[in-house]
BALOBA-1460 file (C-alpha; in Angstrom, 3 decimals):
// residues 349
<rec num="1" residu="x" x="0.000" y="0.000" z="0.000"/>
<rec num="2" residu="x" x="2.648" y="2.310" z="0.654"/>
<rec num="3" residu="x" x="4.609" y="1.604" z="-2.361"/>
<rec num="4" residu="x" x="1.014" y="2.317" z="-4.323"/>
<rec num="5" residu="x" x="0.722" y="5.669" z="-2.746"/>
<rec num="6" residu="x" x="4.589" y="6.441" z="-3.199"/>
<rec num="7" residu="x" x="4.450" y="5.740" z="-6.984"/>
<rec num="8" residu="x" x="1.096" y="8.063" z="-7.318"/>
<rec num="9" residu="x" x="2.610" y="10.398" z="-5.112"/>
<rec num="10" residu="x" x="5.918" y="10.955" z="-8.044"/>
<rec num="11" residu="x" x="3.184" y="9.838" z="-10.734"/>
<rec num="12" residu="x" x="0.771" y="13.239" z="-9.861"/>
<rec num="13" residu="x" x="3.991" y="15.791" z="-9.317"/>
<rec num="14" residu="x" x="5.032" y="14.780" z="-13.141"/>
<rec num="15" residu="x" x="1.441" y="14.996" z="-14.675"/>
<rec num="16" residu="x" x="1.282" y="18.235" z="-13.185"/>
<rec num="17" residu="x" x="4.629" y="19.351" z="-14.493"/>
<rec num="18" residu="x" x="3.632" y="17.929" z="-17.818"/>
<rec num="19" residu="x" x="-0.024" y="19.965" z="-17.894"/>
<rec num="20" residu="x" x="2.050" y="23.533" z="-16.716"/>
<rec num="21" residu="x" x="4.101" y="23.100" z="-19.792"/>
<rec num="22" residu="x" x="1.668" y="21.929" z="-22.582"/>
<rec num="23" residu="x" x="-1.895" y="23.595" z="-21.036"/>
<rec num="24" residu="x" x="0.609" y="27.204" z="-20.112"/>
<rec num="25" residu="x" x="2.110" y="27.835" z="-23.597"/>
<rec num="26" residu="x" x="0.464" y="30.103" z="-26.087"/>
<rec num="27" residu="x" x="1.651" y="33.190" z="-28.297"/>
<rec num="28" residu="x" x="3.933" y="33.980" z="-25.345"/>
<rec num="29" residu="x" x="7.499" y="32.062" z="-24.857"/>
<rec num="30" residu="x" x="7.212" y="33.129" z="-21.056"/>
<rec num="31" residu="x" x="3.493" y="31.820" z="-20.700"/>
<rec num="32" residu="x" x="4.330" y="28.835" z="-19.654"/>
<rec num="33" residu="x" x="6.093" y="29.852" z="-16.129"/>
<rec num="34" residu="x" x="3.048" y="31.424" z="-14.437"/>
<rec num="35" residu="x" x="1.545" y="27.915" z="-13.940"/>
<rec num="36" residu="x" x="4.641" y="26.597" z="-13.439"/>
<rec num="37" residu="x" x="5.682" y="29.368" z="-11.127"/>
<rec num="38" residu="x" x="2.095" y="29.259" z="-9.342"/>
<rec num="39" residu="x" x="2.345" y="25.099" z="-8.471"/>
<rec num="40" residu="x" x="5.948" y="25.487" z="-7.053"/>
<rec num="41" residu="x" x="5.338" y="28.186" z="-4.986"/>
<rec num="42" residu="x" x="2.308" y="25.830" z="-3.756"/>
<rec num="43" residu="x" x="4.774" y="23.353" z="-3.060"/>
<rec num="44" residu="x" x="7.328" y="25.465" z="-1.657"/>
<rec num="45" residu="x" x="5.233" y="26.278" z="0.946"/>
<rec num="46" residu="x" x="3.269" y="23.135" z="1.446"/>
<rec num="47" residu="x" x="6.882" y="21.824" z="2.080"/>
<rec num="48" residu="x" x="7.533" y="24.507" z="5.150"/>
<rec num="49" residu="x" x="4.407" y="22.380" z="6.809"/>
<rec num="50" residu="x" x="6.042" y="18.871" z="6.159"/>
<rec num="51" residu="x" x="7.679" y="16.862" z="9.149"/>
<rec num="52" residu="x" x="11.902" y="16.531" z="7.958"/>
<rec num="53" residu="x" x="11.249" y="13.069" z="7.708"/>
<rec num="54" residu="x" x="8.835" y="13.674" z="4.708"/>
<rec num="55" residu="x" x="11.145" y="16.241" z="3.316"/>
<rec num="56" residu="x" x="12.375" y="13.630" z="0.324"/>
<rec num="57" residu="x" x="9.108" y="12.500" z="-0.489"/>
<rec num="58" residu="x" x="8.404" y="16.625" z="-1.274"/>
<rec num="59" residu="x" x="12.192" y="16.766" z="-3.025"/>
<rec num="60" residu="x" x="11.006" y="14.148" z="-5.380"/>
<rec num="61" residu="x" x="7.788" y="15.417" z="-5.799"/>
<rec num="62" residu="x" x="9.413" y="18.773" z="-7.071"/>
<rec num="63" residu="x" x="12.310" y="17.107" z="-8.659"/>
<rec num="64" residu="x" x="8.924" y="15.039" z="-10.534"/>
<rec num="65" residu="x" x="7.052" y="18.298" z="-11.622"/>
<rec num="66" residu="x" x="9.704" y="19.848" z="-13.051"/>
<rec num="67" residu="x" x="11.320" y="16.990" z="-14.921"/>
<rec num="68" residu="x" x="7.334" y="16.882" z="-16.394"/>
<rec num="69" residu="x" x="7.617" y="20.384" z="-17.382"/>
<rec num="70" residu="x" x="10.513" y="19.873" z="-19.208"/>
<rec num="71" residu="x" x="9.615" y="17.318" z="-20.741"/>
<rec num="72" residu="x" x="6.152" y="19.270" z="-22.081"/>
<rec num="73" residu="x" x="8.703" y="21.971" z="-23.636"/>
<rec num="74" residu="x" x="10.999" y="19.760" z="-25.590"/>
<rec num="75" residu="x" x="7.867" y="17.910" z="-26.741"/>
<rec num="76" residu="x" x="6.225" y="21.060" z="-27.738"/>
<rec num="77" residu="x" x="9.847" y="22.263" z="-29.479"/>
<rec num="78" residu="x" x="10.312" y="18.987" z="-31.346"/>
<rec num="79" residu="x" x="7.029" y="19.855" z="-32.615"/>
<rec num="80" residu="x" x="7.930" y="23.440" z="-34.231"/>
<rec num="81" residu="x" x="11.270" y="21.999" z="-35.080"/>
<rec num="82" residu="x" x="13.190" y="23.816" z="-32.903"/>
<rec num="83" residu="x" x="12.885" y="25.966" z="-29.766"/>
<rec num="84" residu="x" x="12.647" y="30.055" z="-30.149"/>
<rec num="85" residu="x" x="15.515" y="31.953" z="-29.132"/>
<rec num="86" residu="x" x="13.562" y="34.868" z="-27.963"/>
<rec num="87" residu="x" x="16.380" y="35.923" z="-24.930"/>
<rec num="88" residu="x" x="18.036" y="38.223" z="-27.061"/>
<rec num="89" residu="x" x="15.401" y="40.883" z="-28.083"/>
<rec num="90" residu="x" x="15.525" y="41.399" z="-23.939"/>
<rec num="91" residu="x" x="19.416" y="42.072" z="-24.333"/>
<rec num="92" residu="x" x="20.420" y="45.688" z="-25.221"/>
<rec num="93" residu="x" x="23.442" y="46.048" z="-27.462"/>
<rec num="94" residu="x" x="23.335" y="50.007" z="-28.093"/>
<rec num="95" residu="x" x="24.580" y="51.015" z="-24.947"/>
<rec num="96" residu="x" x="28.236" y="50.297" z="-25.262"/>
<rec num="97" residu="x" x="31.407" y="52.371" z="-26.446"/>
<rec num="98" residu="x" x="32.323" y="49.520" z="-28.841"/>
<rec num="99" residu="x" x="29.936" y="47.772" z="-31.353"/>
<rec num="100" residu="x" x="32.006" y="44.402" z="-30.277"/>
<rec num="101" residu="x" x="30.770" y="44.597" z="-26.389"/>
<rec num="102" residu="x" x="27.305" y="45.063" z="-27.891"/>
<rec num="103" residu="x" x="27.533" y="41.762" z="-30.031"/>
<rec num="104" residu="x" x="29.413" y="40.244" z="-27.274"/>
<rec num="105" residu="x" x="27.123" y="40.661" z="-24.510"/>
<rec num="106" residu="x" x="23.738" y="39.721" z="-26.917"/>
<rec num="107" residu="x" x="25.751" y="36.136" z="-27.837"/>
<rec num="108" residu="x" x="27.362" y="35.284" z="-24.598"/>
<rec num="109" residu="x" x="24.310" y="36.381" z="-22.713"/>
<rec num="110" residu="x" x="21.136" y="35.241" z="-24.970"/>
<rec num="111" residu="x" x="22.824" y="33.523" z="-27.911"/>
<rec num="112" residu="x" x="22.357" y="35.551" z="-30.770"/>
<rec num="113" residu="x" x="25.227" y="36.109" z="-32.494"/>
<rec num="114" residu="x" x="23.565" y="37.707" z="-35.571"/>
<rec num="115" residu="x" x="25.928" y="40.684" z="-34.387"/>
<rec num="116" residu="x" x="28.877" y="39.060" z="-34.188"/>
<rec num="117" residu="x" x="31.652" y="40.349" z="-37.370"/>
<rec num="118" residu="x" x="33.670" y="37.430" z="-38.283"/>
<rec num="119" residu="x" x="36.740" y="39.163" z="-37.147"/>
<rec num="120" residu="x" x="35.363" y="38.568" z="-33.659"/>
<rec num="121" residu="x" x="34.747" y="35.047" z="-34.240"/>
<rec num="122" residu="x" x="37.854" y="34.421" z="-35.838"/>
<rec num="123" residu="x" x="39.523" y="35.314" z="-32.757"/>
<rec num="124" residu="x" x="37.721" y="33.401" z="-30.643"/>
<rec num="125" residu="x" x="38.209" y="30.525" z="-33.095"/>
<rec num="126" residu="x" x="42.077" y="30.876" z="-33.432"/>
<rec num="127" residu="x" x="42.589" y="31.148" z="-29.901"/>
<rec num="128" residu="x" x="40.836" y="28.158" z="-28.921"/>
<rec num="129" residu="x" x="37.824" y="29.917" z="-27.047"/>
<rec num="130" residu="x" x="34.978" y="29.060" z="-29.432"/>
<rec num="131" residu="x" x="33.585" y="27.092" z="-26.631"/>
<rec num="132" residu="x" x="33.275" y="30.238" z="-24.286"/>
<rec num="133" residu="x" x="31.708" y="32.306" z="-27.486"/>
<rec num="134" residu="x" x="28.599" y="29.484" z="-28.628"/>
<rec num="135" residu="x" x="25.569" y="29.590" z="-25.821"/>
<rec num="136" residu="x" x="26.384" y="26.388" z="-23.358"/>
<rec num="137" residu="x" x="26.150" y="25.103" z="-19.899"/>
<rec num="138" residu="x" x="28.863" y="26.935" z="-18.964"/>
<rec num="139" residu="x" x="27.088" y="30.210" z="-19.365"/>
<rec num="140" residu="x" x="24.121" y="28.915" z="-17.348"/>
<rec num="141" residu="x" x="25.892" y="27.655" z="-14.298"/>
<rec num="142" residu="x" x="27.865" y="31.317" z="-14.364"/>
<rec num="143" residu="x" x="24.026" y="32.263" z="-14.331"/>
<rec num="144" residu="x" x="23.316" y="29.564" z="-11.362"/>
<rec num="145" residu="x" x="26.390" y="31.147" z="-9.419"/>
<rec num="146" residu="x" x="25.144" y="34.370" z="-9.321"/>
<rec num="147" residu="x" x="21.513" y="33.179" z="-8.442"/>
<rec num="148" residu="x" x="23.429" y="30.701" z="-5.515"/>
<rec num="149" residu="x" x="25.391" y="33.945" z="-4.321"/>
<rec num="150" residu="x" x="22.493" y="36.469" z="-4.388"/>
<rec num="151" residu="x" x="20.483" y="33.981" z="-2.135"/>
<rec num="152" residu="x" x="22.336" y="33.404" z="0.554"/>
<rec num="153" residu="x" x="20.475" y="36.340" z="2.707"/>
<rec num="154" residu="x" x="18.147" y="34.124" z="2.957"/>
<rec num="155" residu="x" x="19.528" y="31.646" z="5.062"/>
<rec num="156" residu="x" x="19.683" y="28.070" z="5.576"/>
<rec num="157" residu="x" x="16.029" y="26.925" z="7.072"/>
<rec num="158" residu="x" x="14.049" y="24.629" z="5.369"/>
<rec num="159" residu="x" x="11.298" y="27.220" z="4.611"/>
<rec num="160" residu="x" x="14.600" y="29.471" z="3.405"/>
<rec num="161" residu="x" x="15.473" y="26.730" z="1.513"/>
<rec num="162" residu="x" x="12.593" y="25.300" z="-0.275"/>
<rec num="163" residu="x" x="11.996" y="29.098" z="-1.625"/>
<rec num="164" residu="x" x="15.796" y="29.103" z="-2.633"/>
<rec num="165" residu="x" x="15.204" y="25.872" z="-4.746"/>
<rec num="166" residu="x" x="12.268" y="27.408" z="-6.378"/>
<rec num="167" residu="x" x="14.308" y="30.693" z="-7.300"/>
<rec num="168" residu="x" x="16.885" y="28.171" z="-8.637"/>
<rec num="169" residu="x" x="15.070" y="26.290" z="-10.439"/>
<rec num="170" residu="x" x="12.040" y="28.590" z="-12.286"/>
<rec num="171" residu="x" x="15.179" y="31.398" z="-13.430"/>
<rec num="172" residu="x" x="17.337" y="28.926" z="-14.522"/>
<rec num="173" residu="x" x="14.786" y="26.852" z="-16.718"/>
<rec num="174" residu="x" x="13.128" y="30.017" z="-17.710"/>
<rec num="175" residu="x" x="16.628" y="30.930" z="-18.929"/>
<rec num="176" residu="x" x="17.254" y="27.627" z="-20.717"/>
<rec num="177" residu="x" x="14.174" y="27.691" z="-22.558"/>
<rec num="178" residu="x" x="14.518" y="31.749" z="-23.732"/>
<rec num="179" residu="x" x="17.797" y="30.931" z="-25.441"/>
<rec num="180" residu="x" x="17.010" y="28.184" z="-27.143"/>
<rec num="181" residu="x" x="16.891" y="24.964" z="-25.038"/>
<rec num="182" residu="x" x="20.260" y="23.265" z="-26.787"/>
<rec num="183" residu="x" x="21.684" y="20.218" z="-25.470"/>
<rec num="184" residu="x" x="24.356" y="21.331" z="-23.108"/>
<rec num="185" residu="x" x="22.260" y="24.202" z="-21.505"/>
<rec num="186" residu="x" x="19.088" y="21.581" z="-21.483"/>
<rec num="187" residu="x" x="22.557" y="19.249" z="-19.985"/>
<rec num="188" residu="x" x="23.362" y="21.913" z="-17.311"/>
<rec num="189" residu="x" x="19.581" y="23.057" z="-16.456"/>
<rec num="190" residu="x" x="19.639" y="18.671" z="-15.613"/>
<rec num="191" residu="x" x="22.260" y="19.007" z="-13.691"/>
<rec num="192" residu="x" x="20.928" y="22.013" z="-11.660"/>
<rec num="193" residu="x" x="17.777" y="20.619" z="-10.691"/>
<rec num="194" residu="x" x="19.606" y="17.115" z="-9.616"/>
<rec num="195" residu="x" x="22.022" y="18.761" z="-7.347"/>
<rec num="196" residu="x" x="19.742" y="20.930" z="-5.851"/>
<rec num="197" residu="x" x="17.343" y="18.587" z="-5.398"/>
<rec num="198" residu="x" x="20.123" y="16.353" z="-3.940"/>
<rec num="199" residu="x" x="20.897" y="19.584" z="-1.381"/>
<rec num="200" residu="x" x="17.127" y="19.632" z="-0.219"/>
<rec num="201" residu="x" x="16.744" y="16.617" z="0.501"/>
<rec num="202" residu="x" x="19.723" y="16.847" z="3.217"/>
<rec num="203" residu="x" x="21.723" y="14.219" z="0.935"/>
<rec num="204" residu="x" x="24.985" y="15.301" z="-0.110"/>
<rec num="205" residu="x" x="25.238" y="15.239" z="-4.323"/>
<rec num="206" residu="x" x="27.318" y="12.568" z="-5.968"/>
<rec num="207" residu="x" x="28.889" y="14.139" z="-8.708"/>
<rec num="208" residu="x" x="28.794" y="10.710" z="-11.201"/>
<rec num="209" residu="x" x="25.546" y="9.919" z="-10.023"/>
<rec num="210" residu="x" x="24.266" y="13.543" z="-11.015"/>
<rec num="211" residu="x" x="25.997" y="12.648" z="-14.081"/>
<rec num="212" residu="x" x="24.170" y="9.681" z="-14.883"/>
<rec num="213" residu="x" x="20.693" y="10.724" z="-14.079"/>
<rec num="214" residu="x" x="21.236" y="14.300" z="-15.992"/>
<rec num="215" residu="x" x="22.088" y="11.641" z="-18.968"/>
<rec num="216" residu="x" x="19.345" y="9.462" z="-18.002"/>
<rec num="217" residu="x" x="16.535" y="12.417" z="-18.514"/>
<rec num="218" residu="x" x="18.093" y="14.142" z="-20.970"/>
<rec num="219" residu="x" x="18.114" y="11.059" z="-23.248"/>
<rec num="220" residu="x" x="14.633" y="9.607" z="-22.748"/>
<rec num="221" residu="x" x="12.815" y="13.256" z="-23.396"/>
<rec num="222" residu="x" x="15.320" y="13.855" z="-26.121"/>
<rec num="223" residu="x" x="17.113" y="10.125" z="-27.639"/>
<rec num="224" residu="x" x="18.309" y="12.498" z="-31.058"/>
<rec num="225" residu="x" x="20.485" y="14.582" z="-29.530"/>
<rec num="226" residu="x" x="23.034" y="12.266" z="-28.968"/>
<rec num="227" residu="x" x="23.960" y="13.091" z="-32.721"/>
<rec num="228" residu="x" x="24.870" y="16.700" z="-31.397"/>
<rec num="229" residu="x" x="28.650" y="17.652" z="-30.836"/>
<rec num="230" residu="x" x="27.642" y="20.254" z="-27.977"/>
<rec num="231" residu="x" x="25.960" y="17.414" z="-26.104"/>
<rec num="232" residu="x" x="28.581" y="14.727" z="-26.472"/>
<rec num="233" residu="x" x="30.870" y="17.935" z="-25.638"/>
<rec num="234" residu="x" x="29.220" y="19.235" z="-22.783"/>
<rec num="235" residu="x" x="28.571" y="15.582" z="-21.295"/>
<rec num="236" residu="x" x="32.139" y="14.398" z="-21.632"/>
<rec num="237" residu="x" x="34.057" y="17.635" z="-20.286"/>
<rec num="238" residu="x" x="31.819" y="17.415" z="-16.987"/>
<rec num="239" residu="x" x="33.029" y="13.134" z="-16.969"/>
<rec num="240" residu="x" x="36.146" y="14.772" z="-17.061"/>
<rec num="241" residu="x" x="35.876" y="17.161" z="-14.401"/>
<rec num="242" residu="x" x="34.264" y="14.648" z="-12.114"/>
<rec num="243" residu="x" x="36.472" y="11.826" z="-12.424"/>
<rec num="244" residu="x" x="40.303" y="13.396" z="-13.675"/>
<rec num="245" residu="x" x="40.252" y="16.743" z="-11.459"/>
<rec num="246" residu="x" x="39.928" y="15.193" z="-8.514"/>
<rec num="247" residu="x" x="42.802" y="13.364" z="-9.439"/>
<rec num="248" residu="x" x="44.818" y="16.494" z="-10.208"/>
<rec num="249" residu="x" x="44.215" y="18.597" z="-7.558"/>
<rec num="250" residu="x" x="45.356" y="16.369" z="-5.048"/>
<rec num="251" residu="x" x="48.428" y="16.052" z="-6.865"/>
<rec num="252" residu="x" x="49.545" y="19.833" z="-5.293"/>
<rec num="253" residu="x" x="50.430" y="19.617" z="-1.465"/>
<rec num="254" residu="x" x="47.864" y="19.929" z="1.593"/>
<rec num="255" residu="x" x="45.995" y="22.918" z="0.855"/>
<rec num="256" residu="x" x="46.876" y="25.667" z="4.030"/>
<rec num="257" residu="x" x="44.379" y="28.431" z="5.493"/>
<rec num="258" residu="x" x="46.292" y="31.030" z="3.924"/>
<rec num="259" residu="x" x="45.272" y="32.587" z="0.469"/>
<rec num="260" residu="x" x="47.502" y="30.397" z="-2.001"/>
<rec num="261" residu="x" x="47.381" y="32.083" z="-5.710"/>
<rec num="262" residu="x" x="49.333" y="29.360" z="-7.493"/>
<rec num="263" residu="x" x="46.721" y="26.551" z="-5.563"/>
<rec num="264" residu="x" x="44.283" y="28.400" z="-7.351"/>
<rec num="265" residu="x" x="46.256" y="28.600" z="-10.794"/>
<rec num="266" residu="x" x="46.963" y="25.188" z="-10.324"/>
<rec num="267" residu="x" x="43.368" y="23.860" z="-9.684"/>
<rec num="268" residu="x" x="41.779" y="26.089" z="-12.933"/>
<rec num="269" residu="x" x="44.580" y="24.421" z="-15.059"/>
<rec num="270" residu="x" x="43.594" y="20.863" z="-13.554"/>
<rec num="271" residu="x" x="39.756" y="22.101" z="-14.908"/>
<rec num="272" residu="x" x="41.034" y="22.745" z="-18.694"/>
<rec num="273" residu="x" x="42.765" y="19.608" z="-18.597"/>
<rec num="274" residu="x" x="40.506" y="17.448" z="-17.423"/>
<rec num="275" residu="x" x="38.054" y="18.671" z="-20.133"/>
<rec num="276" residu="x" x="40.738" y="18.353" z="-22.187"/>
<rec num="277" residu="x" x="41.543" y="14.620" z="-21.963"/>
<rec num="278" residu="x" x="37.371" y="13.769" z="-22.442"/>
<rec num="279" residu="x" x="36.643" y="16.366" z="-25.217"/>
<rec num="280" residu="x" x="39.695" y="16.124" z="-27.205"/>
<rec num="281" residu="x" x="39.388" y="12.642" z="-28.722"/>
<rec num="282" residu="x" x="35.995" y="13.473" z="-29.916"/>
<rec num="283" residu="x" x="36.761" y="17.230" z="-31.335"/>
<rec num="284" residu="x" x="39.340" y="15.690" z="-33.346"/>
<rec num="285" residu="x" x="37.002" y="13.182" z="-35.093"/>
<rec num="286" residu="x" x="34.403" y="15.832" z="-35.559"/>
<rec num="287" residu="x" x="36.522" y="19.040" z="-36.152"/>
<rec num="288" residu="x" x="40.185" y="17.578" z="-37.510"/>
<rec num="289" residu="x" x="41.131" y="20.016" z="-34.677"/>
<rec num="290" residu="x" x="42.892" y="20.417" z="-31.069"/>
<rec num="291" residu="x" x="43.721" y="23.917" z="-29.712"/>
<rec num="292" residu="x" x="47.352" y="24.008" z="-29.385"/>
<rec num="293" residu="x" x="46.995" y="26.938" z="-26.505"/>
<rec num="294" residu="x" x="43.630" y="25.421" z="-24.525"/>
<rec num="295" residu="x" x="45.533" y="25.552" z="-21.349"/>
<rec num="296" residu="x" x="47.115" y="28.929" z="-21.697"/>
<rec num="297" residu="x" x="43.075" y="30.068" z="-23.202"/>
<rec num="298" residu="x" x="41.688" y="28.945" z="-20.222"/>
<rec num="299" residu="x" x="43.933" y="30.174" z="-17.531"/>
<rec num="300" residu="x" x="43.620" y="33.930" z="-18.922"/>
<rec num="301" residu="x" x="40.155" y="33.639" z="-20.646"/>
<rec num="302" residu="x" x="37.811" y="31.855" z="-18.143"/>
<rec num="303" residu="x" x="37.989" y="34.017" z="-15.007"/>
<rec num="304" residu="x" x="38.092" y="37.570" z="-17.665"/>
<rec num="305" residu="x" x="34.806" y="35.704" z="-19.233"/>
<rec num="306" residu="x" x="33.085" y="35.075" z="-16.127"/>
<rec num="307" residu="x" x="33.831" y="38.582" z="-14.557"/>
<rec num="308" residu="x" x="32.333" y="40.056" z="-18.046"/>
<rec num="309" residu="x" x="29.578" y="37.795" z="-17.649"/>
<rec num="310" residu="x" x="28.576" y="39.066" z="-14.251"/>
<rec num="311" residu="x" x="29.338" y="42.282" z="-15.005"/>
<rec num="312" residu="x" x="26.767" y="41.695" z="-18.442"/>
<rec num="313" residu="x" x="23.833" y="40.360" z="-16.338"/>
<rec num="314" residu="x" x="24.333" y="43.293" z="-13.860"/>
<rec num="315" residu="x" x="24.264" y="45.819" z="-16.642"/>
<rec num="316" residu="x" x="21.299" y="44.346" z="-18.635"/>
<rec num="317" residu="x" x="19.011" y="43.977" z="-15.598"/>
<rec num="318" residu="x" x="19.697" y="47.561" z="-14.644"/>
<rec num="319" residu="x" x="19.365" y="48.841" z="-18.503"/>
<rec num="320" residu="x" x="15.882" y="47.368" z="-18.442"/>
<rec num="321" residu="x" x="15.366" y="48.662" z="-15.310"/>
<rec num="322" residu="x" x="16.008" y="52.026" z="-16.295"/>
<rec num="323" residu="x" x="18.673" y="53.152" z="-13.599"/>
<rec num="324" residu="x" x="22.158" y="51.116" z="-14.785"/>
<rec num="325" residu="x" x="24.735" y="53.659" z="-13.679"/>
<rec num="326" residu="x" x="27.385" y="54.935" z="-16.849"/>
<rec num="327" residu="x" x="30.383" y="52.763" z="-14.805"/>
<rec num="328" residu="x" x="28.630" y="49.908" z="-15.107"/>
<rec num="329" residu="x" x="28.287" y="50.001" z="-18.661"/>
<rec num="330" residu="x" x="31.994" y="51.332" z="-19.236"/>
<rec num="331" residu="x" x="33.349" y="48.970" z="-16.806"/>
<rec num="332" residu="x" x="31.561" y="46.034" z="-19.089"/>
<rec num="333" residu="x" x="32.899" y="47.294" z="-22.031"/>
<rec num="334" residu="x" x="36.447" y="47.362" z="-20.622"/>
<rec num="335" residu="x" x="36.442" y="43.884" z="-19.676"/>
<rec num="336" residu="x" x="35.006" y="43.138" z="-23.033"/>
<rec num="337" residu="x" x="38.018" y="44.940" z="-24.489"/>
<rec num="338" residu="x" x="40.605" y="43.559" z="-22.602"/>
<rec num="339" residu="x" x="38.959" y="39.659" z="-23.015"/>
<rec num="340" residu="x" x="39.403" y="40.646" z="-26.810"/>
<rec num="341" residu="x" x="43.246" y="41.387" z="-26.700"/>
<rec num="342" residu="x" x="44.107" y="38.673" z="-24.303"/>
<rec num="343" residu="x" x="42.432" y="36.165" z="-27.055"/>
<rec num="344" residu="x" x="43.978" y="38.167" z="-30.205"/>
<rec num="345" residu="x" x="47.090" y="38.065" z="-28.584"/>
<rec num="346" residu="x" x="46.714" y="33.801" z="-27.878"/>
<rec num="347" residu="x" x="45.746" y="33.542" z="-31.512"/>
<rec num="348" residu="x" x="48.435" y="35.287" z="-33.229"/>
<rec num="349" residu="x" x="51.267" y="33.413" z="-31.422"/>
């Protein structure tokens, strides 16, 4: 009997999830969240009222609706042929000194690089950065970071944290689906919701088994796109990650209380490595290439790209918002600037 009610219990979460998605979407690409929105904040606070040792059943349950709700959208997509990239008419491009930061901001941001000249790309392609350019999950868990780091007012009490997951969850699939769904950001959205879910339920998250039930999903709602190079991409650099870095980083001695910058240099070239040593095999067979300066790209690119991307979300909230401060915007457009020399530089040696 209580194995009936369990499997009803998941079963009515995911019908729910599955209704939001299909019943919610109409002429609007947003449409679909204020049903969606409306039943998790139901459960959110449905889940404040729950004894802790019902607390996974309602992590399941949510873990359930969502999974439903994605699964309505890529159902819907497949339909159309293709999800709408509608993220970038929200992203202002006029605003900047340069045309570049513009172009840069609108295709790192909401993936539309209709803006992009192909002297930009071809920097971005010689230096080995192409990956940072093209819409993946790495720009969505920058996105997640900044969510995880502008939440932490709230504290750590399971009303504080079922609202956190929520947050999480809604902005970060809402920002999947506005730029376009693709495999790795559809790949990192998975991986989101597993952890977090993992992280309400009191359970600490398994990297490989995240890993496998991301792959899991992501494959029964969409078999096909294993035939895309961003997914096998995006799937093997995270293998990588989770089973070579380890690996690395303990290779450096016993990590001390003090600041330690070459620790730090040490552990972000263990990251483009590891990616490395998954990805490369397979980038070879589809591209016939292998960036000769991926380490030296990463070290000097990644932490420029991520500043520029925080700085870019700051600056396009606030530009909507009407009150985005002029050293905002020129501090965005430096960084964009100096991201651009550092790579021109990497791709003429």
């Amino acid at each position: 009997m209580l194995a009936r009610e369990n499997i009803e219990g998941l079963a009515l979460p995911f019908a729910a999830g599955v209704a939001a998605g299909v019943f919610g979407m109409g002429n609007q690409p947003f449409l679909a969240l204020y049903p969606t929105a409306c039943a998790a904040f139901c459960l959110a606070v449905a889940g404040v009222y729950i004894s802790l040792r019902h607390r996974t059943f309602l992590c399941l349950s949510l873990m359930m609706f969502f999974t439903g709700t994605l699964c309505a959208l890529t159902a819907l997509a497949g339909g159309s042929g293709s999800t709408p990239n509608v993220a970038g008419a929200y992203i202002p491009s006029g605003i900047f000194l340069h045309e570049s930061t513009g172009a840069l901001v609108k295709a790192m941001l909401g993936g539309d690089r209709a803006l992009l000249d192909g002297g930009t790309v071809g920097i971005f392609r010689s230096s080995g950065a192409s990956h940072l350019l093209a819409l993946s999950g790495l720009h969505l868990g920058i996105i997640y970071m900044i969510l995880d780091r502008l939440l932490i007012p709230l504290g750590n009490t399971p009303a504080a944290s079922a609202v956190k997951y929520g947050v999480k969850i809604l902005l970060c699939g809402a920002y999947a689906y506005a730029t376009g769904a693709s495999a790795s950001i559809s790949r990192a959205f998975l991986f989101i919701l597993l952890w977090e879910t993992s992280r309400l339920s009191c359970r600490r998250p398994r990297p490989m088994t995240v890993w496998c039930g991301a792959l899991t999903i992501q494959l029964t709602v969409a078999p096909l796109a294993i035939r895309s190079a961003g997914f096998l991409l995006s799937y093997m650099a995270m293998a990588g990650i989770f089973v070579v870095y380890p690996w690395l980083k303990g290779v450096y001695p016993s990590e001390s209380r003090r600041f330690d910058p070459i620790r730090k240099i040490w552990e972000a070239a263990c990251v483009a490595i590891s990616c490395q040593l998954f990805t490369a095999p397979i980038a070879w067979v589809l591209f016939g290439t292998f960036p000769k300066y991926f380490l030296l790209t990463n070290l000097l690119a990644m932490p420029l790209t991520t500043a520029f991307m925080v700085l870019s979300v700051a600056t396009v909230l606030l530009t909507d918002a009407g009150c985005c401060p002029s050293a905002l915007i020129q501090a965005t457009d430096a960084l964009c600037q100096l991201l651009l020399t550092v790579l021109e530089i990497i791709a003429g040696m």
